[in-house]
C-alpha positions in Angstrom: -11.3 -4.6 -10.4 -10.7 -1.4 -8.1 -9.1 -0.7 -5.1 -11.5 -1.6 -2.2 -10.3 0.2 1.1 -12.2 -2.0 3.3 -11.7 -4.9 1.5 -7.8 -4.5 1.4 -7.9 -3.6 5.0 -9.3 -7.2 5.5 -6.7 -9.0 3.1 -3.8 -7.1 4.8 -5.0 -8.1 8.0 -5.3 -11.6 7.2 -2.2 -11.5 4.9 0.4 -9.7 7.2 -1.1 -9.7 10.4 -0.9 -6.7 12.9 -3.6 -4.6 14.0 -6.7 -2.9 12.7 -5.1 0.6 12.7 -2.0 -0.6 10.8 -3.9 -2.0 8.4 -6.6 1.2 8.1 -3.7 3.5 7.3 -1.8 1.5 4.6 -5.4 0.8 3.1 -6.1 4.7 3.2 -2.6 5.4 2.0 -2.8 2.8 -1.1 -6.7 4.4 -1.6 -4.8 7.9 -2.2 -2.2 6.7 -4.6 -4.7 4.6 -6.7 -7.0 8.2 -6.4 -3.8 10.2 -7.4 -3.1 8.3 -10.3 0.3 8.4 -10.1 0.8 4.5 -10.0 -1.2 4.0 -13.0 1.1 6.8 -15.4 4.4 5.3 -14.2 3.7 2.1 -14.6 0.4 1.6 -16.9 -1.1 -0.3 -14.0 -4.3 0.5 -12.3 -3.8 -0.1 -8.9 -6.1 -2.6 -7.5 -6.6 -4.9 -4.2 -4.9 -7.6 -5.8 -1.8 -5.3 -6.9 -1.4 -3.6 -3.5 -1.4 -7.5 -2.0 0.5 -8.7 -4.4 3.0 -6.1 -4.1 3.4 -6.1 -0.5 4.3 -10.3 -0.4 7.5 -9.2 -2.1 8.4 -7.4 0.9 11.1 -9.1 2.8 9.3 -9.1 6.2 6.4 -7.0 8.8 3.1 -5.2 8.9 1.3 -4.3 6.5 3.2 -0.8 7.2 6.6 -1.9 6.9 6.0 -4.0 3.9 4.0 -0.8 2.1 6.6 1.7 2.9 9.5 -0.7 1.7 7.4 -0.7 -1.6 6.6 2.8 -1.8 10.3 3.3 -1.3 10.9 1.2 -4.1 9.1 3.5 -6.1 10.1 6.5 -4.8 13.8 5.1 -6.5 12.1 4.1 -9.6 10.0 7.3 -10.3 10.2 9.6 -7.5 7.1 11.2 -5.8 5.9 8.8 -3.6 7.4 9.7 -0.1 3.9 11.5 0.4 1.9 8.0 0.4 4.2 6.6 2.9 3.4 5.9 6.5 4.8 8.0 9.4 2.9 6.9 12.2 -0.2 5.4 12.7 -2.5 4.9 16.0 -2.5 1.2 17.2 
């Protein structure tokens, strides 16, 4: 399986609550890191729907943007360059 922007926008939605726009940009965030490729040469992972999700229900707690920058800063400590795929700011 690949990484389905509008179908992780869904699952996050459902998952993690919070709104339509938070859940837009960490989908279009996670859709850029699984494009880069990045993910898949640190780790040997492709990054899929299922991964992202998966992922993100280790977070300790929040939106979908809380919980993907607390992993992307996970891996930014791990392997560095991944501050670019995390989320600043987003419009509710």
């Amino acid at each position: 399986m690949s990484l389905d922007r509008d179908r992780l926008e869904r699952q996050l939605c459902e998952e993690f609550g919070g709104s339509s726009g938070a859940a837009r940009v960490v989908a279009r965030q996670a859709t850029d890191l699984a494009d880069s490729g990045r993910y898949e040469v640190d780790t040997g992972i492709r990054l899929t729907t299922e991964v992202v999700l998966e992922e993100l229900a280790d977070a300790p707690d929040g939106g979908p943007p809380e919980r993907w920058n607390w992993w992307i800063g996970s891996l930014e400590i791990a392997f560095g360059g991944y501050e670019p795929f995390g989320v600043r700011q987003y419009r509710k």
